[in-house]
C-alpha positions in Angstrom: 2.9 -12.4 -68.1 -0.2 -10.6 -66.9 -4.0 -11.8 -67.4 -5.1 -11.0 -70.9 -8.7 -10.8 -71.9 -10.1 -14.2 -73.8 -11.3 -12.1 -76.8 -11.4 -15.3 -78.4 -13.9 -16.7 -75.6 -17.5 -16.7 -76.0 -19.2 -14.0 -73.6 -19.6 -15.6 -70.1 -22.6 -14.0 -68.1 -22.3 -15.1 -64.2 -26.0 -14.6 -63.9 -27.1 -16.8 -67.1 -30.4 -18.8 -66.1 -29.3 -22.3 -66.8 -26.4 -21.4 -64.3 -29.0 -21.6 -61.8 -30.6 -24.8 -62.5 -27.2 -26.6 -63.5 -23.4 -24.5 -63.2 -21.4 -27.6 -63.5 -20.7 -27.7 -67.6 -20.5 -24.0 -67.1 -17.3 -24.9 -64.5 -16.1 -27.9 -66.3 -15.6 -25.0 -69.8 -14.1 -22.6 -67.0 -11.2 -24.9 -65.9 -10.1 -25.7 -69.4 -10.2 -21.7 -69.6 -8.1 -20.9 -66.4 -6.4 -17.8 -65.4 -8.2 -15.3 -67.9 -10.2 -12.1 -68.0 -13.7 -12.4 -69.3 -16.4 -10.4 -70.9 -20.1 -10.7 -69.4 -22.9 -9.9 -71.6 -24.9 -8.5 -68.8 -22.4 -5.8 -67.9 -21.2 -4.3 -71.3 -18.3 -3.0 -71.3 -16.7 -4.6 -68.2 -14.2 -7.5 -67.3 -13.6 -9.4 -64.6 -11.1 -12.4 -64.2 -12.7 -15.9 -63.0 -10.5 -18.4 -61.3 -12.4 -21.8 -61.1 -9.5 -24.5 -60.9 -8.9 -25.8 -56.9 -5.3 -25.0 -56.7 -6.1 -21.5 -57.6 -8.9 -20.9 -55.5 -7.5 -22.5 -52.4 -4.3 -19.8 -52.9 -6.4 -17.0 -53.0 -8.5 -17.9 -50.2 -5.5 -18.2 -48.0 -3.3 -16.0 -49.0 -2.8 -12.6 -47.1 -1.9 -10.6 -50.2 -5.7 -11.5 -50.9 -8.4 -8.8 -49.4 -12.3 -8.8 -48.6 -11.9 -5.1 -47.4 -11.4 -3.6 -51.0 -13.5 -5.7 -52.4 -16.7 -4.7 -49.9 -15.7 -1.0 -50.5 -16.8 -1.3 -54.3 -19.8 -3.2 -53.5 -20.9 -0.3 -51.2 -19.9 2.4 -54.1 -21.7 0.3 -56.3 -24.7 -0.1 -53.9 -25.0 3.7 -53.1 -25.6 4.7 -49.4 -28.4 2.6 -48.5 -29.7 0.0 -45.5 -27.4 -3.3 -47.6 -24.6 -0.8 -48.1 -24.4 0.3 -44.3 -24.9 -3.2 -43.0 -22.0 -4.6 -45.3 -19.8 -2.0 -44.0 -19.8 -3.8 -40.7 -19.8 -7.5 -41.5 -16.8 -9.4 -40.4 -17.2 -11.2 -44.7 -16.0 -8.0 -46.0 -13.0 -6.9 -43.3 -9.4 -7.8 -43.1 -7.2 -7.7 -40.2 -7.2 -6.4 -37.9 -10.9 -5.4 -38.1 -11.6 -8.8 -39.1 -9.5 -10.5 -36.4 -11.4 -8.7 -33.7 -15.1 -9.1 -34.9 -14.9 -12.6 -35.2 -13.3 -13.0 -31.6 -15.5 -11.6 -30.0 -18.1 -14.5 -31.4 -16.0 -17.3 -32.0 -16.2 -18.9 -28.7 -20.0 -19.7 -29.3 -18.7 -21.7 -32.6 -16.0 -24.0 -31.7 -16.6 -27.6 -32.0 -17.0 -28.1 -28.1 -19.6 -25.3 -27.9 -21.9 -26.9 -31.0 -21.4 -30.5 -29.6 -23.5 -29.4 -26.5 -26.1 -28.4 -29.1 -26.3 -32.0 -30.3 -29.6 -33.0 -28.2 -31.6 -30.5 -29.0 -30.9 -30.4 -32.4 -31.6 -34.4 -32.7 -35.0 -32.9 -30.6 -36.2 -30.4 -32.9 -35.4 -32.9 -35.8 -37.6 -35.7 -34.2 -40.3 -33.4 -34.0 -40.3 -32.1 -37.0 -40.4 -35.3 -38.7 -43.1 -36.8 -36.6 -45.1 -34.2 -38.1 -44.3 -35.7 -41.7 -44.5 -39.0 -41.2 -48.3 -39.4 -41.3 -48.1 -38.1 -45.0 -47.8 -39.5 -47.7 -46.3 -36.6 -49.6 -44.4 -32.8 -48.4 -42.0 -30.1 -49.9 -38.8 -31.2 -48.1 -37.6 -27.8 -48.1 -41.0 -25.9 -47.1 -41.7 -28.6 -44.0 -38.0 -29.2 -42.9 -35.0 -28.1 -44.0 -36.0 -24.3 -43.7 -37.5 -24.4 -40.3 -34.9 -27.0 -38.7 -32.0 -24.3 -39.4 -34.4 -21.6 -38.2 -35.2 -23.2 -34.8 -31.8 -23.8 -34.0 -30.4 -20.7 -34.8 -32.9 -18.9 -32.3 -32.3 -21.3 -30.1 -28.1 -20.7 -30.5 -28.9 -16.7 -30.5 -31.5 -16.1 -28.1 -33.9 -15.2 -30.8 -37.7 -15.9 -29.8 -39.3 -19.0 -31.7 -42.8 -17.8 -32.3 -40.8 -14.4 -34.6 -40.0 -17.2 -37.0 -42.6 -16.6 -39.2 -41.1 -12.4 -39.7 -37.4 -13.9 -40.9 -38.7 -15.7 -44.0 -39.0 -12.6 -46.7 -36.4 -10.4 -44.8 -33.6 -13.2 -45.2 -35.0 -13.8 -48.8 -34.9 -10.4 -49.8 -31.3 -10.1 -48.0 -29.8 -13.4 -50.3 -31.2 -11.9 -53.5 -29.6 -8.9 -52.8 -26.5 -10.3 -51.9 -26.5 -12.9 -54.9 -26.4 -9.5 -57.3 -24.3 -7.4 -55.2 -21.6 -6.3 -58.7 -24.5 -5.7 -60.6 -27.4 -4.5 -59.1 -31.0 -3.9 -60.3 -33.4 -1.4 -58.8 -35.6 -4.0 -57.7 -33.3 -6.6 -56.1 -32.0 -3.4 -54.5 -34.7 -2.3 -53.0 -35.6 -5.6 -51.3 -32.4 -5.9 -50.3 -32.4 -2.8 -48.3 -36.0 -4.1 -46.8 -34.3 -7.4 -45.5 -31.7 -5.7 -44.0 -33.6 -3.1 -42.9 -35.8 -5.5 -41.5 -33.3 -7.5 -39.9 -31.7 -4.7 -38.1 -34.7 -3.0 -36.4 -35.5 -6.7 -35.2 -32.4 -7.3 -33.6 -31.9 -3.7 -32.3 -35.1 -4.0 -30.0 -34.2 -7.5 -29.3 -30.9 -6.1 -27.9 -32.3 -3.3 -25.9 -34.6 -6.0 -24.0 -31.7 -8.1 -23.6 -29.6 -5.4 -21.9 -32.6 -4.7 -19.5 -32.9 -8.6 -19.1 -30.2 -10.2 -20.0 -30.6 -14.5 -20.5 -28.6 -17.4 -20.9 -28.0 -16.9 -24.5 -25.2 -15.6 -27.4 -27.4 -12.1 -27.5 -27.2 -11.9 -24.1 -23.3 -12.3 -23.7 -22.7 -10.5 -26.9 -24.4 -7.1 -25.4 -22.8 -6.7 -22.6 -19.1 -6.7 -24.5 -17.5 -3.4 -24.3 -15.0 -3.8 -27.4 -18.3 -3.2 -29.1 -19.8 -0.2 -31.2 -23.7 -0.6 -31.8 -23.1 -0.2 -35.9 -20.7 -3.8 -35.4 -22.9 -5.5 -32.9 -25.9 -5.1 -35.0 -24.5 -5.7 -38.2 -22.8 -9.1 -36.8 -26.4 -10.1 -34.9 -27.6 -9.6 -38.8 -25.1 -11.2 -40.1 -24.9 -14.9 -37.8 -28.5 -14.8 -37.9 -29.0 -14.7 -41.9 -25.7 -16.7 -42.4 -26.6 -19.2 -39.2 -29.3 -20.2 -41.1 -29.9 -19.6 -44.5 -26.7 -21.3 -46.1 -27.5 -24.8 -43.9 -31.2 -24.9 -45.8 -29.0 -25.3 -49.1 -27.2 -27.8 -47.4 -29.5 -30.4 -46.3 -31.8 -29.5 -49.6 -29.0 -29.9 -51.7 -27.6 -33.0 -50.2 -31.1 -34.7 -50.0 -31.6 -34.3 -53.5 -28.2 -35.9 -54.7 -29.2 -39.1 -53.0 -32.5 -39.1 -53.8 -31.0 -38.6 -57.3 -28.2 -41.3 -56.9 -30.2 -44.6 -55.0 -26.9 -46.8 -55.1 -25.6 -44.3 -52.8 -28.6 -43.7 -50.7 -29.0 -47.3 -50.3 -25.1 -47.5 -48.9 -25.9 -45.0 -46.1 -28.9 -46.4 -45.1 -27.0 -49.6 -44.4 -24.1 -47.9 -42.7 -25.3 -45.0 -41.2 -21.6 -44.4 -39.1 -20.6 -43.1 -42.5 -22.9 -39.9 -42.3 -20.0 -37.6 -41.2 -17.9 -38.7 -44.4 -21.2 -38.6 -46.7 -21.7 -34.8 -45.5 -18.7 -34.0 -46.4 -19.1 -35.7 -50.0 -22.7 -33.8 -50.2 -21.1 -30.6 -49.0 -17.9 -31.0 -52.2 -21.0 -32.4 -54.8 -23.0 -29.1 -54.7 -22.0 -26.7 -52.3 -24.6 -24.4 -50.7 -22.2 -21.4 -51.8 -21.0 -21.3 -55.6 -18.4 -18.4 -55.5 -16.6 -15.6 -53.8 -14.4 -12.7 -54.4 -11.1 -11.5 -53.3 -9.3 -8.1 -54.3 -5.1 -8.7 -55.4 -3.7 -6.1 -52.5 -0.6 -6.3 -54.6 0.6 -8.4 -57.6 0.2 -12.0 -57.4 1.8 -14.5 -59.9 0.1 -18.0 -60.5 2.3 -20.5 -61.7 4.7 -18.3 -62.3 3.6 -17.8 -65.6 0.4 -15.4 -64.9 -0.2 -12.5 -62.7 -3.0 -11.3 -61.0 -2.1 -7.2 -60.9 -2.5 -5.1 -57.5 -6.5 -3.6 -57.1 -7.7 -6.2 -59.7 -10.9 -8.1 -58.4 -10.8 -11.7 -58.8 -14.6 -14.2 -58.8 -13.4 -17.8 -56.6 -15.4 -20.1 -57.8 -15.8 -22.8 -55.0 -18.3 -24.9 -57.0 -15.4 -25.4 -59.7 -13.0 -26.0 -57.7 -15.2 -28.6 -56.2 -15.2 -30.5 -59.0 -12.0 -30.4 -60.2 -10.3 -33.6 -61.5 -6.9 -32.9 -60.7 -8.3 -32.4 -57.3 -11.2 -35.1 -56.9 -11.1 -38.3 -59.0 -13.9 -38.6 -61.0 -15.6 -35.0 -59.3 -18.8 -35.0 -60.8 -20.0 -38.6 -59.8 -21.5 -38.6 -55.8 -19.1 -41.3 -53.8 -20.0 -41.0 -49.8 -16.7 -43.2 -49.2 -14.6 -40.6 -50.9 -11.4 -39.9 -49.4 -10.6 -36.8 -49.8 -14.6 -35.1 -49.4 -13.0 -33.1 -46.4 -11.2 -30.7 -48.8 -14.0 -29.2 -50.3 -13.5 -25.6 -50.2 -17.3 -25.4 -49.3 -16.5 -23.0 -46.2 -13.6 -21.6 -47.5 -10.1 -21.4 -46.1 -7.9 -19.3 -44.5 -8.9 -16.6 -42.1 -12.9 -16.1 -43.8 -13.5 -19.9 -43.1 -17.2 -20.5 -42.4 -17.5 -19.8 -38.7 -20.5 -21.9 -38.6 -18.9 -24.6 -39.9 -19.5 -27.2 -37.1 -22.9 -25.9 -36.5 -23.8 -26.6 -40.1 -22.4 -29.6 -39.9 -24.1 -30.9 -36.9 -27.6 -29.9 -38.3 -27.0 -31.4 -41.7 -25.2 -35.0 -39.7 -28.4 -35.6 -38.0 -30.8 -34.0 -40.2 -29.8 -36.5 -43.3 -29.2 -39.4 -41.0 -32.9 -39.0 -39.4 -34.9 -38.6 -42.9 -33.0 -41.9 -43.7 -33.6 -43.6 -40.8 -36.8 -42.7 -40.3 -38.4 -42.1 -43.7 -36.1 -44.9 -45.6 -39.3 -45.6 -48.8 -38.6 -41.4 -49.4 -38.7 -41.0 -53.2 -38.6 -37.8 -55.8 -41.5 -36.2 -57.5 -39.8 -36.5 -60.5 -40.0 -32.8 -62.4 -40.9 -30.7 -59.4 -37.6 -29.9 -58.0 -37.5 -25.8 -58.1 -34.1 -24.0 -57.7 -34.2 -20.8 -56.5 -32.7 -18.1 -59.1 -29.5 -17.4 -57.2 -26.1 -17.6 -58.0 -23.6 -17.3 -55.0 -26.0 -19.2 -52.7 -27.6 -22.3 -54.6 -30.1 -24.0 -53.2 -33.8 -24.8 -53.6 -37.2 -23.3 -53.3 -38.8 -26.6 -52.9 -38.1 -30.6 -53.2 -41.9 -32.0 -53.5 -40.7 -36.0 -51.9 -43.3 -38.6 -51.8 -43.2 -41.8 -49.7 -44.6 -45.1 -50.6 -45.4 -46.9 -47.3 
């Protein structure tokens, strides 16, 4: 039996509003609706089939006869021959073996658990200082005034990037997530800015190479540049790419994750009384509201489900990761935040399969000490109720600002 189209399902627009602020009854309709084409409202005329439920989703993310290469070739013929287009031609996200294999080689020595874990002191560092800096107030945007720059510094640090260029990444990495967040249906204007953060982006990194080749240091640039196996086109695209991903995903993270305990005391008040249980709680934040909401996969030939549906060779499937993430076949009671949960650790967060988030243990690290410090060390923290903002994206969720007060 092949998908059929829900024409009996209320139009489902991926890019609704409300999606942005709050997905999860949007989800929770989706896996009751499983396995079937829908019709979006903002694209007339044009299906696209949904999985959201985490048996499905895990499949597709590991299974070979599922492709990212197809997928980023109709993104580029949809984006038209432009700075975005040309960068996502080269990114390792939208490859399959053995392009894919051998992009992420080259790099993946730099993101191994050992490597990260010799990161650890200086992360706890820049953490300590950027708190010390908060602690004398009385009231800060969590977001603005930590979890943007902590990610920043570090990946700079990790890459070889210069500190004091912070301040040039902030609208070229914005502009680059908006125009990834719209990628399959693309307005002139999110286009465009699109195009400026990666055109940004690259011209940074390009010069930044050519001094490294001249004078080379004791970073991931440094080593990177001096690899043979590599075209200019790949290296710069995958300096663009760990830079923008290295950092901007991590954000969500500890934003994200701060929020839900601020929003759930019972639970904050367990981790501040047993603060070993930070790795676990992570994991929990990471499966409650994951700092990427969906991805896509293209069938490279025809793929039954249950044996009872099939996905049909070419046909474009959305993964919904923030579904399958709170799935209660999957998670007992998924959409209540439990730090001791057993099972946090198979979140699908990062992925799975070969595309698993090669930054995982760097993210991880950042968010361990970054939401084990603010509890520590700024344990009367409290919301401004009603000024949470969330940023109007869709595959990446996280927030524009967390105003927090504390009452010491």
């Amino acid at each position: 039996m092949s998908l059929q189209i829900c024409t009996d399902a209320p139009p489902l627009d991926l890019f609704a509003p409300e999606l942005a602020v709050d997905p999860y009854p949007t989800y929770a309709w989706l896996r009751g609706n499983p396995r079937v084409e829908y019709r979006s409202p903002s694209t007339p005329g044009r299906h696209f089939s949904v999985l959201s439920r985490y048996a499905d989703v895990q499949l597709a993310l590991r299974d070979p006869r599922f492709g990212r290469a197809s997928y980023g070739d109709r993104l580029r013929a949809n984006l038209g021959d432009g700075p975005l287009s040309r960068s996502l031609a080269r990114w390792m996200l939208f490859q399959d073996p053995p392009d894919h294999t051998r992009l992420r080689r080259l790099v993946s020595g730099a993101f191994t658990r050992r490597s990260i874990d010799q990161l650890r002191t200086r992360i706890d560092a820049i953490v300590s200082n950027l708190l010390e800096a908060l602690e004398p107030r009385s009231a800060f945007d969590l977001i603005e005034q930590f979890a943007a720059p902590l990610p920043v510094l570090v990946i700079c640090e990790l890459l070889g990037v210069p500190i004091e260029d912070r301040h040039l990444f902030a609208d070229w990495s914005a502009a680059l997530a908006a125009g990834l967040d719209h990628l399959t249906t693309p307005d002139p204007e999110t286009l465009q800015r699109g195009d400026a953060g990666a055109t940004g982006l690259t011209e940074y990194f390009s010069d930044l190479l050519a001094g490294r080749r001249r004078h080379p240091g004791n970073d991931l640039l440094s080593a990177v540049v001096h690899a043979a196996t590599w075209s200019e086109e790949d290296l710069l695209a995958t300096c663009v790419l760990l830079f923008f991903a290295g950092h901007e995903t991590t954000i969500n993270l500890i934003g994200n994750g701060m929020l839900a305990l601020l929003q759930t005391p019972q639970q904050l008040h367990v981790l501040r009384h047993a603060p070993e249980m930070v790795p676990t709680a992570v994991e929990e934040l990471l499966r409650f509201d994951s700092p990427v909401q969906r991805t896509a996969r293209v069938a490279l030939i025809d793929v039954e489900l249950d044996g009872l549906h099939t996905i049909r060779a070419g046909e474009t499937v959305t993964l919904m990761l923030g579904a399958a993430n709170r799935d209660p076949a999957q998670f007992v009671d998924p959409d209540r935040l439990d730090l001791a949960r057993p099972n946090a650790s198979q979140h699908l967060s990062f992925g799975a399969g070969i595309h698993y988030c090669l930054g995982a243990p760097l993210a991880r690290l950042e968010a361990q000490i970054a939401i084990s410090r603010l509890v520590e060390r700024l344990p009367e923290l409290q919301l401004l109720d009603g000024r949470a903002r969330w940023r109007p994206t869709f595959g990446l969720r996280g927030l524009d600002c967390l105003p927090v007060a504390t009452t010491r």
